[in-house]
C-alpha positions in Angstrom: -132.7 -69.5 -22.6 -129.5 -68.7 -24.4 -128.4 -70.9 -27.2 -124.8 -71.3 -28.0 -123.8 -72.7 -31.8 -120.5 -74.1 -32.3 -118.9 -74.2 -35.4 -116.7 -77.3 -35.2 -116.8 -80.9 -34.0 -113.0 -80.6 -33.0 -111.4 -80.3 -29.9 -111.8 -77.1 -29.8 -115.5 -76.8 -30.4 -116.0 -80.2 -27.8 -114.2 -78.5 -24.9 -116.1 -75.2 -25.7 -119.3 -77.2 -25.2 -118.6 -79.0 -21.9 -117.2 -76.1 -20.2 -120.5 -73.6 -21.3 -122.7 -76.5 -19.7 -120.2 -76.8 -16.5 -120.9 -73.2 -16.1 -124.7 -72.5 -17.7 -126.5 -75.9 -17.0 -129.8 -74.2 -18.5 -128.4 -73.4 -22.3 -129.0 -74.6 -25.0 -125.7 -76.0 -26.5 -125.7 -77.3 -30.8 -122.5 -78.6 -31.7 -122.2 -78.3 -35.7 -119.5 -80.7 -37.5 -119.1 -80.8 -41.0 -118.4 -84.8 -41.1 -120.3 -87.8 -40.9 -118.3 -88.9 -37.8 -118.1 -88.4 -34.1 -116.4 -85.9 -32.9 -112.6 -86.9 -33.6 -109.1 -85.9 -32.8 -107.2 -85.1 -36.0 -104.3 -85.6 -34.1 -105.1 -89.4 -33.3 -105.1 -90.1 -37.0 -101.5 -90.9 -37.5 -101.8 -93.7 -34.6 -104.3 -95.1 -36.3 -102.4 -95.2 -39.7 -100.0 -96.9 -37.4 -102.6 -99.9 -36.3 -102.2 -98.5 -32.7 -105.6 -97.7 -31.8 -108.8 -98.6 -33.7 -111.2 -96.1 -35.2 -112.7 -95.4 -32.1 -109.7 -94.6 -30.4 -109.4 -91.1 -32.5 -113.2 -90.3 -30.6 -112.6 -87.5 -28.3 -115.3 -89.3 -26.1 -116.0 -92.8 -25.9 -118.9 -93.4 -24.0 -121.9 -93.5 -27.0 -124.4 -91.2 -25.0 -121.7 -88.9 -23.4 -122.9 -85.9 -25.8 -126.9 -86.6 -25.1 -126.2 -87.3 -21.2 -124.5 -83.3 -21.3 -127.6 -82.3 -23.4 -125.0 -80.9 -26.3 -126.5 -81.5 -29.4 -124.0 -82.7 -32.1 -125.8 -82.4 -35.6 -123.6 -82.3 -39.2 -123.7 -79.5 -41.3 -121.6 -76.8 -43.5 -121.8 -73.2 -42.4 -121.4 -71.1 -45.7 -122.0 -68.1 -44.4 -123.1 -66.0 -41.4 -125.6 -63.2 -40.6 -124.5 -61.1 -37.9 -128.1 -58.9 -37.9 -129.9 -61.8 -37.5 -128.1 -64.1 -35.4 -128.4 -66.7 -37.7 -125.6 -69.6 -39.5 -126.7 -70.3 -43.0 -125.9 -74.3 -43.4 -125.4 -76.1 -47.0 -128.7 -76.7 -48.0 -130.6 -73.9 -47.3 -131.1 -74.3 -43.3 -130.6 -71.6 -41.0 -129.2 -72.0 -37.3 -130.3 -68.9 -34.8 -128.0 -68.1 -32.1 -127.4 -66.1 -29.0 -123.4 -66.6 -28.7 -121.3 -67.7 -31.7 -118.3 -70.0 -31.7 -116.2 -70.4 -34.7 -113.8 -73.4 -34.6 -113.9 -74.5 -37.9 -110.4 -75.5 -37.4 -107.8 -76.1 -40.8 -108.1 -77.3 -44.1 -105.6 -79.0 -46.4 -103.7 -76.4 -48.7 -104.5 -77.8 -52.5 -101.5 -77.1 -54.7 -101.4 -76.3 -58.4 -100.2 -79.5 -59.2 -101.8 -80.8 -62.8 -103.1 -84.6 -62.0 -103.5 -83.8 -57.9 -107.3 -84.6 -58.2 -106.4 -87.9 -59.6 -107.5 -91.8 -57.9 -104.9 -92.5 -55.6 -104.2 -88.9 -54.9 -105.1 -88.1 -51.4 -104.7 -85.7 -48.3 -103.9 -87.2 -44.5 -106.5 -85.1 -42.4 -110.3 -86.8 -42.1 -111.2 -90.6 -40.7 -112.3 -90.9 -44.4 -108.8 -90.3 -45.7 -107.5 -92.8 -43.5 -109.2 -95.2 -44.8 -108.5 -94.9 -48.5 -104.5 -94.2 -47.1 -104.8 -97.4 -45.3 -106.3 -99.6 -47.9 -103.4 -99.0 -50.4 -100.6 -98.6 -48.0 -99.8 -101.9 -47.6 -96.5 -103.6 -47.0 -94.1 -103.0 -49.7 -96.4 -99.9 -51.8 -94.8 -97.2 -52.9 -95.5 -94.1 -51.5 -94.9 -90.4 -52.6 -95.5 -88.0 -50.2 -95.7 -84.1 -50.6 -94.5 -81.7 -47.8 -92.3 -82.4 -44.9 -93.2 -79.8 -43.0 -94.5 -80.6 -38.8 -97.7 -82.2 -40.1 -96.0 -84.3 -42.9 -93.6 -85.7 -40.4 -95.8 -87.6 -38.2 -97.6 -88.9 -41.3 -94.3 -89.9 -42.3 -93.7 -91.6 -38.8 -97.3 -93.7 -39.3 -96.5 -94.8 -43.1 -92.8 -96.0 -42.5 -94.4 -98.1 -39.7 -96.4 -99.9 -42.2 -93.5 -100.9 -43.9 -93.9 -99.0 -47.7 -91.1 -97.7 -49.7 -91.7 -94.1 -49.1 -90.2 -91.1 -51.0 -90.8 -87.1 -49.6 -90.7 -84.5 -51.2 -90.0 -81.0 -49.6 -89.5 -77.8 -51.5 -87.8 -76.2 -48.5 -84.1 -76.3 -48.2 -84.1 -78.8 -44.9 -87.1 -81.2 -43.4 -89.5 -79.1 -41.4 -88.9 -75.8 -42.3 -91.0 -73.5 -40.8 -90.2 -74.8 -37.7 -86.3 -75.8 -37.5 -83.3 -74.0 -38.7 -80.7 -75.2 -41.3 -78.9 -77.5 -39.2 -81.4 -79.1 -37.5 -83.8 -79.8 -40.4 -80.9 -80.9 -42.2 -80.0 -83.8 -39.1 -84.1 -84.7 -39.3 -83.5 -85.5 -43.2 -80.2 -87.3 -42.5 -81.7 -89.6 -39.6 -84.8 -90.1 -42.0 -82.3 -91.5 -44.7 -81.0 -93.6 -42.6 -83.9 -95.2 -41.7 -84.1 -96.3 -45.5 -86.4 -93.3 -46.3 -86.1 -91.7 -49.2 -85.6 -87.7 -48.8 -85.8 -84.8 -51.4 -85.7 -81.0 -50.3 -85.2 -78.4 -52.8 -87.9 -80.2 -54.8 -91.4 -79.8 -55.8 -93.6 -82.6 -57.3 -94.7 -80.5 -61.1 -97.3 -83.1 -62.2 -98.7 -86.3 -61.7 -99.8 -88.4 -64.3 -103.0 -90.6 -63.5 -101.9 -93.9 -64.2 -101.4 -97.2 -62.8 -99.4 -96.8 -60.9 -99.2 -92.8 -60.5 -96.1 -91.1 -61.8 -94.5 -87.7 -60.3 -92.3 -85.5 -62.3 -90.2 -83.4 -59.7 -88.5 -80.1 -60.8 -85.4 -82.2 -60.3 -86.6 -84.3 -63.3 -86.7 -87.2 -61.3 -89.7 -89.3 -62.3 -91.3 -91.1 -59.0 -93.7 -94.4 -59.9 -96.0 -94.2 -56.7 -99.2 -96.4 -55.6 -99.8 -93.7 -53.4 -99.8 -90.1 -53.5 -100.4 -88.3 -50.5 -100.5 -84.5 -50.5 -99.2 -82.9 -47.1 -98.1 -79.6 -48.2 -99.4 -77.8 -45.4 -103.2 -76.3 -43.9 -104.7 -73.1 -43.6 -107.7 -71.7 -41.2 -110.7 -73.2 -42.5 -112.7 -69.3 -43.1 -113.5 -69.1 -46.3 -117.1 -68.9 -45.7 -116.5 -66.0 -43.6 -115.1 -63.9 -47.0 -117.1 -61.1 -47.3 -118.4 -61.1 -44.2 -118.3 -58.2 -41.0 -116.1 -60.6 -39.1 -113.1 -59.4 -39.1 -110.2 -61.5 -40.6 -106.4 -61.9 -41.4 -105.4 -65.5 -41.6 -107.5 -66.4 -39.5 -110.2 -65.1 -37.4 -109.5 -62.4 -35.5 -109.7 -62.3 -31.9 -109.2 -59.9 -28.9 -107.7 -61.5 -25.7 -111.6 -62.6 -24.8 -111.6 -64.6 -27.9 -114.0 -62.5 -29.1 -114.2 -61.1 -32.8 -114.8 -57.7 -33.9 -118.6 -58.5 -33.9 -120.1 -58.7 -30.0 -121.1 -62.7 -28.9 -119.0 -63.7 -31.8 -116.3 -65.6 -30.9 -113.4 -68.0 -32.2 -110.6 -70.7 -30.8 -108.2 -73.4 -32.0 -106.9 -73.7 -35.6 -109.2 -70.8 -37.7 -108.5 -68.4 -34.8 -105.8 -65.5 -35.2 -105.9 -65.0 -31.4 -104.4 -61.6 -29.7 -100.9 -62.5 -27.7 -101.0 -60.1 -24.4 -97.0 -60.9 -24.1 -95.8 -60.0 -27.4 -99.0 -57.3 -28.6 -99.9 -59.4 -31.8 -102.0 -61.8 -32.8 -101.1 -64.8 -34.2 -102.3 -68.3 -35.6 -100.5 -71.5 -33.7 -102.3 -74.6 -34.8 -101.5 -76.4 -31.9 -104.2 -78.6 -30.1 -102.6 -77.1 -26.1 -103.9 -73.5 -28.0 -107.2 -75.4 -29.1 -108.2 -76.3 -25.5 -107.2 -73.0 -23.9 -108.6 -70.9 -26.7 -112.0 -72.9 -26.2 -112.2 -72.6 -22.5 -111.6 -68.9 -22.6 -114.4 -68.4 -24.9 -116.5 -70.8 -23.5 -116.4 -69.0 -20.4 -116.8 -65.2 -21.7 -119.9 -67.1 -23.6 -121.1 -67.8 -20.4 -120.6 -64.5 -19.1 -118.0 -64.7 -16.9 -114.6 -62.9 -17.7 -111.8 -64.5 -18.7 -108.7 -63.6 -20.9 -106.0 -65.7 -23.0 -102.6 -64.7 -21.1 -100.8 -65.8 -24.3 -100.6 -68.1 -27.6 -98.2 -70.9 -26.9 -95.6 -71.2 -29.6 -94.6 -74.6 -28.9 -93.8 -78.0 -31.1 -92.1 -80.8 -30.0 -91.8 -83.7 -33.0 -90.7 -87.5 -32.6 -89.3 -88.3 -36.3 -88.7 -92.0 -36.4 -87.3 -91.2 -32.5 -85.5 -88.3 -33.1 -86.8 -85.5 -30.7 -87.3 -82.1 -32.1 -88.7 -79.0 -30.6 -89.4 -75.6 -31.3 -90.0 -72.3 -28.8 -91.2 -69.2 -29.6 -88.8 -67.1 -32.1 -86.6 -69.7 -33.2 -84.7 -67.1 -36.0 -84.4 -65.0 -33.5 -85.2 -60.9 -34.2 -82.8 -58.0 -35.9 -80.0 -57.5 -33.2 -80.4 -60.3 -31.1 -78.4 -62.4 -30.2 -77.5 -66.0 -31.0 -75.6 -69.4 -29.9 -75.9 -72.7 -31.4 -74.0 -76.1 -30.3 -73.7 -79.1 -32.4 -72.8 -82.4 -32.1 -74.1 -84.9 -35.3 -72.1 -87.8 -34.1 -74.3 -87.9 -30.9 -77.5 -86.5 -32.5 -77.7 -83.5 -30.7 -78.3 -79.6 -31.6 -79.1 -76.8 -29.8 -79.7 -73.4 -31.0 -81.0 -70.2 -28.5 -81.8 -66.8 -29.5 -82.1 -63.8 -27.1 -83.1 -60.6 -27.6 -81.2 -58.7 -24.4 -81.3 -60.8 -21.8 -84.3 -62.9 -22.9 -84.6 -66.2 -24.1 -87.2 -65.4 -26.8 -87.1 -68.7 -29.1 -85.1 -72.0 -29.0 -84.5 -75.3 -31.6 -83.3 -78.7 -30.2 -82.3 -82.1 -31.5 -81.7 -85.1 -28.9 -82.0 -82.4 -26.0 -85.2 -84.2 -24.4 -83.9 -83.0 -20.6 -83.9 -79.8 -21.6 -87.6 -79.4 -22.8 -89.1 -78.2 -19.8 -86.3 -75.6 -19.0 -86.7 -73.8 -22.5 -90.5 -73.9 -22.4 -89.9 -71.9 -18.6 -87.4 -69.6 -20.3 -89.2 -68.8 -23.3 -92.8 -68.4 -21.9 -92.1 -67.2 -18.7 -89.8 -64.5 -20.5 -87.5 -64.7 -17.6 -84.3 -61.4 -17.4 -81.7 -64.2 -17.2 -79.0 -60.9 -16.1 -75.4 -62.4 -16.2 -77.1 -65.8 -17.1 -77.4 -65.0 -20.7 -73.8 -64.3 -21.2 -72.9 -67.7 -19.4 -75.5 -69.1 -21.8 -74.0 -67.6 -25.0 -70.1 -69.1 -23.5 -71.9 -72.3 -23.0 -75.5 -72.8 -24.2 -75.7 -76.3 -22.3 -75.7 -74.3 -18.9 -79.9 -74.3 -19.2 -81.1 -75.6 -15.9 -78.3 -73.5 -14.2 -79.6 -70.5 -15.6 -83.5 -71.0 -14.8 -82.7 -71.7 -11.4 -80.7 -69.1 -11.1 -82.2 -66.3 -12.5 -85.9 -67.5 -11.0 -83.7 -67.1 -8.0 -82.2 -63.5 -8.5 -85.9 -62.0 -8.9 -87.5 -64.1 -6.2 -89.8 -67.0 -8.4 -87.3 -69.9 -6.6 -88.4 -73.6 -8.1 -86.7 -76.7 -7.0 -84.2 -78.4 -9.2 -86.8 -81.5 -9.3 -89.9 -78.8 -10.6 -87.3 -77.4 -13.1 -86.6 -80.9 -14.8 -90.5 -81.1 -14.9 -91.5 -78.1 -16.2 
């Protein structure tokens, strides 16, 4: 009987599982999660910040015996490191786990930054059901909240504090609001519409210390001093591998992965956040800690586990943000590549911003702000990496021309879709 180990009580590692036992009812499936919780949805943490759901609402499974009724074993421990001869996890403590197929999905870890004072009480990260509960027990009505990093992640923790009703300051050391994911202008609208919702903005600014006292104190590189009740440190994640340093596996940010999901050693495999997964559109591999990469990443694997022969057809490169109300989004290259070419249409009065980047006649990465009818029709230009022909240069005279374009150019090379299935998509 073949026993699968999962690294990873994510969703990632939980989709992995149900899809092996879909497909191999006889295997042996473990399930290893480093926390003393059920397996969770990082993602569902921010709603409950926001008193929308209750604990169990960030569960990816509700029902108490759904694990024991697939006969996936869920059990916690640490994996610190792995031996590749013998098939075998080594767990904190001394334990060893023997396997048959491998599944790293360790996911992300919190980036610590060399902040004297960022160990300190009251100092704390936005990314486990335990941090949620220290964050919600002093962010109450009226506390005063520092919170560093504005980046995608920051944003919706932003969203879930300002709902509790504290008097919050961020601080961003980028030049604009989510920076790694928006250009100038539209991370400069996100900080604007931020402002006016009575938050207090910094970019350009780093928090240099904190002093551990009641109540906390930040000196920024501005020096602006911040008094804070609070402190929460969002300054970004990266793949959760370090116990993989020194290892045969073979890594680069992340794990690396062929288009299997399979690493450089045979029955090893990895998916989601940790995994630096090979994109067959653009040749490279890439890490996009997205959960819709997560779930495809895991099934893939999952099913070469099994196997059966499956392949990733590419790593989405997606992000679509709701600051406060404002809708963001982000596709594929967004700063576009050396000799493309670019548009970009503006309107701050009416909230709106759109910026496309082409590289001959392809759509190959979009920002938007307020353009929520247009989602769908840059996701099928970007992805599908539809020739838009004479399209592009109607595009670059007038940008707002979107749905024309995908219909017409998915009817110049024969993929015709409805006008309805193109305000779907």
């Amino acid at each position: 009987m073949t026993h699968h180990v999962i690294l990873g009580a994510g969703p990632a590692g939980v989709i992995a599982a149900e899809t092996i036992r879909k497909h191999a009812p006889q295997d042996a499936i473990t399930i290893v999660g480093d926390e003393p919780e059920p397996p969770y949805s990082r993602m569902a943490i921010p709603y409950l910040l926001a008193g929308n759901i209750a604990e169990a609402g960030t569960h990816l499974r509700h029902a108490p015996d759904h694990f024991e009724r697939q006969r996936i074993t869920v059990r916690r421990g640490r994996a610190v490191s792995i031996d590749t001869v013998e098939r075998e996890v080594a767990l904190e403590g001394g334990e060893r786990l023997g396997f048959d197929r491998l599944l790293i999905a360790t996911g992300s870890r919190p980036v610590k930054p060399p902040v004297p004072g960022i160990d300190s009480p009251g100092v704390h990260t936005c990314w486990t059901l335990d941090d949620a509960r220290h964050i919600m027990q002093l962010a109450t009505k009226g506390a005063r909240v520092l919170q560093m990093g504005a980046g995608f992640i920051g944003c919706i923790i932003m969203e879930a504090l300002a709902t509790r009703g504290v008097k919050l300051t961020v601080v961003e050391m980028g030049d604009r609001m989510v920076p790694r994911m928006m250009g100038p202008t539209a991370g400069g609208m996100i900080k604007a519409w931020c402002e006016s919702k009575g938050i207090t903005v910094r970019t350009g600014a780093r928090v240099e210390a904190i002093e551990a006292e009641a109540p906390l104190s930040a000196r920024l590189s501005t020096g602006e001093r911040v008094a804070a009740d609070l402190v929460i440190n969002a300054t970004g994640v990266k793949p959760a591998i370090g116990f993989l340093e020194g290892s045969v596996i073979a890594l680069g940010v992340g794990v690396l992965t062929d288009a299997r999901m399979q690493t450089n050693v045979p029955g090893i495999y990895a998916a989601g956040d940790c995994a630096e997964a090979f994109d067959a559109l653009t040749g490279k591999t890439v890490v996009s800690a997205i959960q819709p990469n997560a779930a495809e990443q895991a099934r893939i694997a999952a099913l070469n586990m099994v196997g059966q022969c499956a392949s990733l057809r590419q790593v989405t490169q997606i992000n679509v943000l709701d600051t406060l109300g404002m809708i963001s989004t982000s596709f594929g290259n967004w700063q576009g590549v050396t000799g493309g070419e670019h548009v970009e249409l503006t309107d701050e009065t009416l909230g709106r911003h759109l910026s496309l980047q082409f590289k001959d006649d392809v759509l190959i990465g979009a920002n938007s702000v307020g353009w929520t009818d247009q989602v769908g029709v840059l996701r099928g230009l970007v992805e599908g990496r539809v020739h838009l022909g004479p399209w592009k240069d109607e595009l670059l005279r007038d940008p707002t021309l979107l749905s024309k374009a995908y219909l017409g150019a998915a009817q110049a090379q024969g993929q015709w879709v409805s006008a309805a299935d193109a305000r779907r998509r």
